[in-house]
C-alpha positions in Angstrom: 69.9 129.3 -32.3 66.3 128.5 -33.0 63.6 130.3 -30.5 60.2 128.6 -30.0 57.5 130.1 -31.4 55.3 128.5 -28.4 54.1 131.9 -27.1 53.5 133.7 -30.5 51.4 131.3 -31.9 49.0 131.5 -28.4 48.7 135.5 -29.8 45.6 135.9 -32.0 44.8 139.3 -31.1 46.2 142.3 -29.2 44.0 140.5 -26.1 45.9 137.8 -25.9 49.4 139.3 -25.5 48.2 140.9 -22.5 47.6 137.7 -20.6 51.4 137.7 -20.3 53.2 139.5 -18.1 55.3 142.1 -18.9 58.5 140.3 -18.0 57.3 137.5 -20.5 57.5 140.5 -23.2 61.3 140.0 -24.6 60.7 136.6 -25.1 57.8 137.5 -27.6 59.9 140.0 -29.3 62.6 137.5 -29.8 60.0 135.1 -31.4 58.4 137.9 -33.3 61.9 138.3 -34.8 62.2 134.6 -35.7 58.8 134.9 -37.5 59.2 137.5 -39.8 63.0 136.0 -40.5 61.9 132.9 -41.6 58.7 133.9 -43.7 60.6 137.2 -45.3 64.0 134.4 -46.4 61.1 132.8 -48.2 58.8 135.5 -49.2 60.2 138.6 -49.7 59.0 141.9 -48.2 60.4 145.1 -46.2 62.4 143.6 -43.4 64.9 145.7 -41.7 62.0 148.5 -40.8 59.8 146.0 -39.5 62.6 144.0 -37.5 63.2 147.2 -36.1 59.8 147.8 -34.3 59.5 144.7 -33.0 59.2 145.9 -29.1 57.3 149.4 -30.3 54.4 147.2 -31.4 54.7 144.8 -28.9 54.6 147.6 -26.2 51.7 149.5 -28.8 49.3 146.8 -28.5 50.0 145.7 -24.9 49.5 149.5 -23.2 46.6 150.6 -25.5 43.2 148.9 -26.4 43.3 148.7 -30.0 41.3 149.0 -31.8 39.5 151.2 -30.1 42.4 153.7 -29.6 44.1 154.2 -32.9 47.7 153.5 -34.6 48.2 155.3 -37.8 51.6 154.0 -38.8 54.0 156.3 -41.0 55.7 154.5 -42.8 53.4 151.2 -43.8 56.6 148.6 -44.2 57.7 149.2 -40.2 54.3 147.9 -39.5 54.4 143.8 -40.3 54.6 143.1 -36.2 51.6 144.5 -35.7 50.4 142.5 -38.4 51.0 139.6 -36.9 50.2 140.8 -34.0 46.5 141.4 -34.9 45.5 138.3 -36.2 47.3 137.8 -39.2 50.2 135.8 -38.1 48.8 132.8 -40.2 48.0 134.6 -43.2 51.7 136.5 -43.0 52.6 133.7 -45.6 50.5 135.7 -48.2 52.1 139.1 -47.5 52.2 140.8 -50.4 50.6 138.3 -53.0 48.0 138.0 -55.1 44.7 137.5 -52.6 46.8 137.9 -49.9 47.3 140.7 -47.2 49.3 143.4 -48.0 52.5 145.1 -47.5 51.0 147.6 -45.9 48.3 148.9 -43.5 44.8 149.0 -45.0 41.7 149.9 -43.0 39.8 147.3 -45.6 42.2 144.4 -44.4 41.4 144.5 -40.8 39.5 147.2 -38.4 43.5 147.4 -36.4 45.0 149.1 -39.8 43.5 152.9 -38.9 44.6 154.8 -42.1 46.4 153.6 -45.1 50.1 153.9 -45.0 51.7 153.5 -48.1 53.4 156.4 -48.7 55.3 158.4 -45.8 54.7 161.4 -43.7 50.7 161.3 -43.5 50.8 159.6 -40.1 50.6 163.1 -38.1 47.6 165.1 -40.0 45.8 162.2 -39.8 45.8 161.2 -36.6 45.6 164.6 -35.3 42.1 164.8 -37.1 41.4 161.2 -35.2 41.8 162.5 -31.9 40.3 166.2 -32.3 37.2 163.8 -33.6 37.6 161.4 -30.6 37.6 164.7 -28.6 34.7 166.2 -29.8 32.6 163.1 -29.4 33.3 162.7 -25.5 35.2 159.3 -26.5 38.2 158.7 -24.5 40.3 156.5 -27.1 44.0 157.2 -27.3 45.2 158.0 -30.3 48.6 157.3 -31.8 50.8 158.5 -34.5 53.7 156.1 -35.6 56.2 158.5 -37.4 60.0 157.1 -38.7 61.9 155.7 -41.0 62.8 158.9 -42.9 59.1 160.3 -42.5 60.2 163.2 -40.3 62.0 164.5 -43.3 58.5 164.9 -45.5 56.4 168.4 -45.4 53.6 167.1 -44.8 54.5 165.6 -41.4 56.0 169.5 -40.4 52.4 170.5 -41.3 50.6 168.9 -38.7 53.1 169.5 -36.6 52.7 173.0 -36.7 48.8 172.6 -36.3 48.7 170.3 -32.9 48.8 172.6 -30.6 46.2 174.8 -32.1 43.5 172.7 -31.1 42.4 170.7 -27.9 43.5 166.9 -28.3 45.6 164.4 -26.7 47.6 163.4 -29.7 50.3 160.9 -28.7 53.4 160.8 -31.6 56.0 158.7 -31.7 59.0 159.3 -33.5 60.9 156.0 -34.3 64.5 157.4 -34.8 66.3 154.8 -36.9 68.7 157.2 -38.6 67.9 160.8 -37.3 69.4 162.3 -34.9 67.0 164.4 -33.7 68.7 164.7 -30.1 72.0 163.7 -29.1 71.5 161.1 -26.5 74.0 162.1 -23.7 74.3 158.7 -21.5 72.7 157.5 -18.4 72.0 161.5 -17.0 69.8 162.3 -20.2 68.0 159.0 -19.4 67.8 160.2 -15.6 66.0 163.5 -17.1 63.6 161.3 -19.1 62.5 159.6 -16.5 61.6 162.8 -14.6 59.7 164.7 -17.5 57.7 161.4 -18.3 56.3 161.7 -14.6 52.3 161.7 -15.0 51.7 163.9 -12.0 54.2 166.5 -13.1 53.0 166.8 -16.8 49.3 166.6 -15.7 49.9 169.7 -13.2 51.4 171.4 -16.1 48.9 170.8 -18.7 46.5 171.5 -16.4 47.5 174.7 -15.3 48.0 176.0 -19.2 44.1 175.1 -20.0 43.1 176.9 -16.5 45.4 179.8 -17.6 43.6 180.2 -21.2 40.2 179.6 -20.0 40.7 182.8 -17.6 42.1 184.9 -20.6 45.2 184.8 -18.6 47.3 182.9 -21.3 47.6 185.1 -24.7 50.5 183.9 -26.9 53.0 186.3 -25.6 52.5 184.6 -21.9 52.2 181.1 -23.4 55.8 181.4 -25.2 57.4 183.4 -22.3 56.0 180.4 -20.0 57.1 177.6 -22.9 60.3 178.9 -23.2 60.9 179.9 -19.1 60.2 175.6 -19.0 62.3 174.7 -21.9 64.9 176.8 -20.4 64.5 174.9 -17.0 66.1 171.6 -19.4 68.4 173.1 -21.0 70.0 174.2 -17.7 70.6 170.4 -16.7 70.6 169.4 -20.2 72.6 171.9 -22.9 71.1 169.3 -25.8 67.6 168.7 -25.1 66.0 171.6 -27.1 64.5 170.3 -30.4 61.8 170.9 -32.9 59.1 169.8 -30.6 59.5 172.3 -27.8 60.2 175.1 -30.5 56.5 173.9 -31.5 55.3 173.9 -28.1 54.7 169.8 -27.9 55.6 168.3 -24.9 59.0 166.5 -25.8 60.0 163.4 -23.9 63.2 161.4 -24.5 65.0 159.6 -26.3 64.3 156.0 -24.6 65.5 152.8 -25.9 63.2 151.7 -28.5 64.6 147.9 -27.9 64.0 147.9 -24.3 60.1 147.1 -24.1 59.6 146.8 -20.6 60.6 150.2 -20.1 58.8 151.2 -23.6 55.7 149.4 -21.5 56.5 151.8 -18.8 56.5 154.7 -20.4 53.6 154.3 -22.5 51.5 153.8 -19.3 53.0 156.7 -18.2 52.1 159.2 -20.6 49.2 157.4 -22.4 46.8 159.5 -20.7 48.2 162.8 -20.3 45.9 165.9 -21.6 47.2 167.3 -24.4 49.6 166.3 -27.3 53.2 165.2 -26.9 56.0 163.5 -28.5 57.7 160.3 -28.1 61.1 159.8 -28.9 62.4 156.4 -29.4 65.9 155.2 -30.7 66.0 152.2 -32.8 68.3 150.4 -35.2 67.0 149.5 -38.4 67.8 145.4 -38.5 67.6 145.0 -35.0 68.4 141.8 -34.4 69.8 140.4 -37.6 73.5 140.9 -37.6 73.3 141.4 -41.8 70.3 143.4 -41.7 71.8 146.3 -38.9 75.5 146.0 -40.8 73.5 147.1 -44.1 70.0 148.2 -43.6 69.7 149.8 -46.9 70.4 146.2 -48.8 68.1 144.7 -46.2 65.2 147.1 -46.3 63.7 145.1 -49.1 66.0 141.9 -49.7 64.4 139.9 -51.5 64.8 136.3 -50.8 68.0 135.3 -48.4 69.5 132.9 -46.5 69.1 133.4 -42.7 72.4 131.3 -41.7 74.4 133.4 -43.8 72.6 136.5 -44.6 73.3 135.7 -48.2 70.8 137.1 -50.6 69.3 134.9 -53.6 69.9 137.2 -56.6 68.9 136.3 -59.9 72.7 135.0 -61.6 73.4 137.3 -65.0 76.5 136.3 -66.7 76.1 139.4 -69.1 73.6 137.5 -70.9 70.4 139.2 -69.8 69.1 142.7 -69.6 69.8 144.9 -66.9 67.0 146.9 -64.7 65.9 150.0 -66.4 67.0 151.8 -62.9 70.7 150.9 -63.6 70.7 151.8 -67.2 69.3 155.2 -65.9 72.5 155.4 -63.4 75.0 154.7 -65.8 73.5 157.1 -68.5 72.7 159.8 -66.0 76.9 159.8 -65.4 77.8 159.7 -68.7 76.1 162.7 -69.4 77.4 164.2 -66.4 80.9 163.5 -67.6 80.5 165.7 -70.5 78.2 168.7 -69.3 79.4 170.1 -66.1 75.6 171.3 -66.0 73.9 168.2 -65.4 73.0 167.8 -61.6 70.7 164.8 -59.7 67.9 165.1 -57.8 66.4 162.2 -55.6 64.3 162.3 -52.4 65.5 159.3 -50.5 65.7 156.5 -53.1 69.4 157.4 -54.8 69.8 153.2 -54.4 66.3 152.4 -55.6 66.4 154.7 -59.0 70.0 153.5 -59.4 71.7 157.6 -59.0 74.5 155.9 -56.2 76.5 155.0 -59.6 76.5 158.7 -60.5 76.7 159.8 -56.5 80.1 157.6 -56.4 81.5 159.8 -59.4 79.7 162.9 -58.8 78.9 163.3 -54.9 78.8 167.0 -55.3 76.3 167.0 -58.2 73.9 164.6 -57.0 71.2 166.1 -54.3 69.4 163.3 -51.7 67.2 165.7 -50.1 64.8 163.1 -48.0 61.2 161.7 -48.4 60.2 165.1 -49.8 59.1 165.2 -53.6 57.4 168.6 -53.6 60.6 170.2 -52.6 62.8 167.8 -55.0 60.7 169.6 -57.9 60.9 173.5 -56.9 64.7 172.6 -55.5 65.3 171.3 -59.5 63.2 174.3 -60.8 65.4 176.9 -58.6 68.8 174.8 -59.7 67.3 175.2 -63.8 66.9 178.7 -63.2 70.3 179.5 -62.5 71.3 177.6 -65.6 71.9 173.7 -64.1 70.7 171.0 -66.0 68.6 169.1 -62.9 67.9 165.4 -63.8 65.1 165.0 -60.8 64.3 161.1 -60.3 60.8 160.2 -58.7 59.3 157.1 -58.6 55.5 157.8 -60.5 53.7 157.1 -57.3 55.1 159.4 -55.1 55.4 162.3 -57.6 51.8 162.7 -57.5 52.9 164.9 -54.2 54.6 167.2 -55.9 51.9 168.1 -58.8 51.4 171.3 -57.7 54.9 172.1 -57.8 55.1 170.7 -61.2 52.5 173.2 -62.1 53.6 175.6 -60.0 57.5 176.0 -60.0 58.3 174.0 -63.4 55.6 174.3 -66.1 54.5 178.0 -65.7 58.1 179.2 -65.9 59.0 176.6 -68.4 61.9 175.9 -66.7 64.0 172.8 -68.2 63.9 170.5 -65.0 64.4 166.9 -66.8 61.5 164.7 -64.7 62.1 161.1 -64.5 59.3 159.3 -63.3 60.9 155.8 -62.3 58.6 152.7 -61.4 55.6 154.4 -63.8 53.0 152.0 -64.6 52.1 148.3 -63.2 54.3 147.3 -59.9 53.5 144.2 -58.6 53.9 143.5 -55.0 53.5 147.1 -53.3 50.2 147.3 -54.8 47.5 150.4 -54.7 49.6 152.8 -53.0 52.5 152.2 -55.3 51.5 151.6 -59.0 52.3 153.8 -61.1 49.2 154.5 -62.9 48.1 158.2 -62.5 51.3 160.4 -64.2 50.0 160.7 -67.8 46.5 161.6 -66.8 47.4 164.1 -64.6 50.0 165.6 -66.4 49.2 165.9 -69.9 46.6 168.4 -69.5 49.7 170.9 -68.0 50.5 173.2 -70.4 54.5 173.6 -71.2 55.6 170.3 -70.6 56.8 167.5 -73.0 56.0 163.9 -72.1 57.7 160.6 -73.4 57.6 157.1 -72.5 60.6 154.6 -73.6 60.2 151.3 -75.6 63.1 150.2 -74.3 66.7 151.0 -72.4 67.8 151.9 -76.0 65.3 154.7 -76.0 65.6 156.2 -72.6 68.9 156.6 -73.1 67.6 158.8 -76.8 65.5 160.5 -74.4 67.8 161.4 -71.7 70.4 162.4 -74.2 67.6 164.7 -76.4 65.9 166.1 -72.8 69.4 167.7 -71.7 70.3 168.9 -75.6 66.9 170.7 -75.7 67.2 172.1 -72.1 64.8 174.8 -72.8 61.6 172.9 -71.6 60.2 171.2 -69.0 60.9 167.0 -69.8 59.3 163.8 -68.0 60.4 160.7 -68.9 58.0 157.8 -67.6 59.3 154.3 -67.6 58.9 151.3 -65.7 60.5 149.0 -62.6 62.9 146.6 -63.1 64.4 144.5 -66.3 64.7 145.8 -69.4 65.0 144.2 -72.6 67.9 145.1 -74.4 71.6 143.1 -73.4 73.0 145.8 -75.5 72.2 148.7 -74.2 75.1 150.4 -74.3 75.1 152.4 -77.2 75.8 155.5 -78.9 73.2 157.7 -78.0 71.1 160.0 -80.6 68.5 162.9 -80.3 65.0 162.2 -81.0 62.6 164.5 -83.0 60.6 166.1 -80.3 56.9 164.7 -80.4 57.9 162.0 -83.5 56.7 158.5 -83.1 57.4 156.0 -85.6 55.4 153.1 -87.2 56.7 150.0 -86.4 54.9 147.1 -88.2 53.0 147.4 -91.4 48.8 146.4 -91.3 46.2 147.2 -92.8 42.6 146.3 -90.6 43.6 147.8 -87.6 45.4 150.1 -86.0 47.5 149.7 -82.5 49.0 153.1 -81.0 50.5 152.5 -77.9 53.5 153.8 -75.7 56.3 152.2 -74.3 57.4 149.1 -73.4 54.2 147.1 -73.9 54.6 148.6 -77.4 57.2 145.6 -78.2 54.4 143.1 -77.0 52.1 144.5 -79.6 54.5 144.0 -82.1 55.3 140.4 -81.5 51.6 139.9 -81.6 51.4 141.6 -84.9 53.7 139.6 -86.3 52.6 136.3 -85.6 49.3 137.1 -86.6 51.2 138.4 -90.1 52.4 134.9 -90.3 48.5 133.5 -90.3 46.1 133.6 -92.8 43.3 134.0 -91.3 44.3 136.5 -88.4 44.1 140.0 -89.0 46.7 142.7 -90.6 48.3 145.3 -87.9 49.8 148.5 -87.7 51.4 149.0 -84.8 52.5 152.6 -83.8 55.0 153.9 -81.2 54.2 157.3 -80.3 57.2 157.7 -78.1 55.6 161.0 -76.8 51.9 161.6 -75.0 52.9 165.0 -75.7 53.5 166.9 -78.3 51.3 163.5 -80.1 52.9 163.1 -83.6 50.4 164.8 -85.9 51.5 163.1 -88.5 50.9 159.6 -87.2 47.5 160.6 -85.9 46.7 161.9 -89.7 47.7 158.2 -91.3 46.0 156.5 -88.7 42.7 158.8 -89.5 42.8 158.2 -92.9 43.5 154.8 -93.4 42.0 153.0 -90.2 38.4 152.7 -89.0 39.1 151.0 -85.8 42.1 151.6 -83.6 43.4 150.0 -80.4 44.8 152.4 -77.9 47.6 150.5 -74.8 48.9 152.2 -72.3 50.5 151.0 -69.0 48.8 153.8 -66.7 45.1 154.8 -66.3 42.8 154.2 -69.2 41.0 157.0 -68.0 42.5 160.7 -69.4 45.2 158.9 -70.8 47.1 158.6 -73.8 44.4 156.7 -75.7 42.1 159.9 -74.8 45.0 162.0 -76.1 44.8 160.2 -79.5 40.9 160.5 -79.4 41.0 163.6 -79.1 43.7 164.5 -81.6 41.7 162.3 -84.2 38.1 164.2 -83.5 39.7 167.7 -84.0 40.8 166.4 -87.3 37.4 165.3 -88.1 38.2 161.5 -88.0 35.6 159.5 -86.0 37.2 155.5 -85.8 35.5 153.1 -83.4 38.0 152.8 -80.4 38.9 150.2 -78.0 40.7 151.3 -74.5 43.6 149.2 -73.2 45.3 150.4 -70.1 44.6 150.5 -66.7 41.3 149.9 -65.4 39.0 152.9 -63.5 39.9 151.2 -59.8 42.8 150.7 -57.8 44.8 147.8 -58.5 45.9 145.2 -55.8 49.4 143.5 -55.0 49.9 140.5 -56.7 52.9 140.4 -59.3 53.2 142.0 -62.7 52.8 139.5 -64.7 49.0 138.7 -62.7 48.7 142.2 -62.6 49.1 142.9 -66.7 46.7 140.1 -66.8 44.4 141.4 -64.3 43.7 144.6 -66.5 43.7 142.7 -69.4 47.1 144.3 -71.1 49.0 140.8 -70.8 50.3 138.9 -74.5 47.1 136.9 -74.5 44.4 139.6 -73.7 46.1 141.9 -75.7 45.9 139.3 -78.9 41.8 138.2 -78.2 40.7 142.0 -78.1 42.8 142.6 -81.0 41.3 139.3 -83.0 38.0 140.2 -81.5 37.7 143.5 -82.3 38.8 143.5 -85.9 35.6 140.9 -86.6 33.6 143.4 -85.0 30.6 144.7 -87.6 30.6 148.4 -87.4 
């Protein structure tokens, strides 16, 4: 049934939503949910999160005085009602494209987005450091930390944890439990006991009396943890399952309500909004809420793509056997065909096992594959601990997120040279997610560690070589870097071979200039070459394909010294301390000076729009890629 969107489209700021009254408040939520149906069938984006948090931010922006009091939401993609909530409901249509808004919160889009959420578990550390600011300054803004979605599971969000109570702020965090059960929700009595401990009066005496305590020296951490636990022990005695993490930590717990029922929601947060001191917030949700497909199958609705809202059917590209498949699912299937003949070979994943394509090894294997949540660092020293004892560990990380675990590359992997095979999915360019997601940092940042090899695909072909040599020669550290989404081979499938370690190979004869480049944007040189070949005018290429950043193939960069005074270096990742620095380099130790001309990423963050604008944006698209070569042959040295 079709709900007017009367109401909504009256809402052009947090300001306006509170002329209504809070029995008006479903009614908005239902229309909310209409609105990011119908534009998300058309344009796609992250819809089951966001359908899910329809009454938080409704009940978010209605109780508090944003912006003044801060939301830092954890993760980005639950955020898009608050979005639309804030003034962007007529620029939602551009959500995610080029010179639109984006997927995500971003304190340069609008002054409501307080902290950039694109990846998870940050939400806590930096809000905490909001409020202890707010404190310090004598301002009396609320400040709010938007934690879910798998978040909980990250490090990070344990970290600042651990550190709110340590210092004097009124820290409110909400935990939107879509999936965790954090608390078993016991019926209609545990919702009695949440009504009590959510009384203002009664946490106000106690957090009061605590800060008299300590400011008399009468409250050491010996009486402050006897006191904690005597008032823990005071719910467990009518409740047997209300201790949890947050009264361990000595945060004032209070839960779980309905996350779907926002006039209570509105109740609660006008309860507790201005208590002293930090506390938790626990909210049950369901992922989907509202969309029958969406809650049957969250995971396939999380980012749908386009779909049919009468049906739930969603619009998939047809592929009669005709067309490549994503690089993600050539990954899966190789990853189990190894795994059928070494009993060695284990997976890794921290929450994407669907997304990086290891569910086709999880439904053969379900005892070697290893989902350990939205935490990379401990994917890493997890895979280094399994290599030690003599596994094989294939650990799959999208290149964006890995960047949290570089320490533990360092660390746990490359120092003890242990062979953890590290397959950095999504690397490079990747469209609609934009700065917090490309993948352009891996090769830069990881080059310069010593013990690792590095190698980068031209194709589905190749990563399959690659996967096959990195668990033959599992007596190193291995990444793999390749990108998101289709390939270009239909016949993938083939007999795999090992691949000389650090050997590239030249792939089209020239004799003016010389292209070196690495993976998949290596085949777009090559066309280019060749139909420049096929003109008499154009200049001659060589086109290279160093397969590996590191070892370089010394070989290659000796030919390329001696026969070439200009060379063009491509790369799919940050110009800067790349792989065209590598080669550089490798050619000035050998004494050869060439004049040079960077292709890659350029030295700023790149925005959402989708690949294809995005290649041309940094000037690594078919064309661009063809005028610098042209141009910079007819260059006078």
């Amino acid at each position: 049934m079709e709900i007017s969107e009367k109401r909504l489209y009256s809402i052009n700021s947090p300001e306006d939503l509170k002329h209504f009254t809070v029995n008006e408040l479903p009614g908005i939520c239902q229309e909310l949910r209409q609105f990011i149906l119908k534009e998300l069938s058309e344009n796609p984006g992250h819809l089951a999160a966001s359908l899910g948090t329809v009454e938080l931010s409704v009940a978010l922006h209605y109780t508090l005085n944003t912006p003044y009091d801060r939301i830092a939401w954890d993760v980005g993609h639950q955020a898009y009602s608050h979005k639309i909530l804030t003034g962007r409901r007529d620029l939602f249509h551009t959500n995610r494209k080029k010179d639109g808004i984006s997927g995500f919160p971003n304190p340069d889009e609008s002054p409501y987005d307080s902290f950039v959420a694109g990846h998870a578990s940050n939400s806590i550390s930096a809000a905490l450091g909001m409020a202890i600011a707010a404190k310090k300054k004598g301002e009396k803004r609320i400040v709010t930390a938007v934690i879910g979605d798998g978040a909980m599971s990250g490090g990070l969000a344990y970290e600042g944890l651990n550190n709110v109570v340590e210092y004097d702020n009124n820290l409110l965090i909400i935990l939107n439990d879509n999936n965790l059960a954090i608390d078993k929700n016991v019926g209609a009595f545990h919702h009695s006991l949440a009504r009590i401990t959510t009384s203002r009066h009664y946490n106000n005496l106690r957090w009061k009396l605590y800060r008299l305590m300590k400011k008399m020296g009468l409250m050491d951490d010996a009486r402050k943890s006897r006191i904690l636990r005597f008032s823990n022990s005071l719910k467990s005695l009518f409740n047997p399952h209300s201790s949890n993490i947050f009264d361990g930590l000595d945060i004032r717990y209070f839960g779980p309500v309905d996350g779907h029922d926002v006039k209570n929601l509105v109740r609660v947060l006008n309860t507790i909004k201005h208590m002293e001191g930090p506390k938790v917030l626990h909210i049950r949700t369901t992922k989907g809420k509202g969309y029958g497909p969406a809650e049957e199958n969250a995971t396939q609705f999380h980012a749908p793509g386009k779909f049919d809202i009468e049906t739930g059917e969603r619009v998939k590209e047809a592929n009669d056997g005709t067309q490549p498949i994503k690089f993600q699912d050539v990954f899966g299937h190789t990853l189990t065909e190894l795994a059928e003949k070494n009993e060695r070979i284990v997976a890794i994943t921290p929450a994407m096992p669907s997304g990086c394509g290891m569910t086709i090894m999880m439904k053969k294997f379900p005892d070697r594959v290893f989902d350990v949540g939205i935490a990379e660092g401990h994917a890493v020293t997890f895979s280094a601990g399994l290599a030690k004892e003599g596994m094989i560990p294939f650990c799959n990380i999208y290149s964006s997120f890995a960047q949290r675990a570089y320490d533990n590359v360092i660390h746990d992997i490359a120092i003890a040279k242990l062979p953890v095979i590290l397959c950095l999915d999504r690397a490079g360019l990747v469209g609609e997610d934009g700065v917090t997601h490309q993948g352009a940092f891996d090769i830069a940042s990881l080059r310069c560690i010593p013990n690792l090899t590095i190698a980068a695909p031209i194709d589905e072909v190749e990563l399959r070589d690659m996967m096959y040599t990195a668990q033959l020669k599992a007596d190193r550290p291995f990444v793999i870097r390749y990108p998101r989404g289709k390939g270009y081979v239909v016949d993938w499938k083939k007999d795999m071979k090992e691949i000389a370690i650090g050997k590239g190979i030249k792939m089209h004869q020239g004799k003016d200039i010389a292209v070196a480049s690495i993976g998949p944007i290596t085949k777009t040189v090559v066309k280019i070459a060749k139909e420049l070949a096929e003109s008499q005018d154009a200049p001659s290429v060589a086109v290279y394909n160093f397969r590996f950043v590191k070892p370089l193939d010394e070989d290659l960069i000796e030919e390329i010294g001696q026969h070439f005074d200009k060379i063009i270096t491509i790369e799919n990742a940050c110009v800067k301390g790349g792989f065209g620095s590598a080669v550089m380099e490798a050619l000035q130790e050998k004494g050869y000076h060439p004049k040079w001309k960077a292709l890659g990423l350029p030295d700023h963050f790149v925005e959402h729009a989708n690949v294809a604008q995005q290649h041309e944006i940094c000037g690594i698209d078919e064309e661009s890629i063809r005028k610098t070569i042209i141009q910079f042959t007819e260059e006078q040295q």
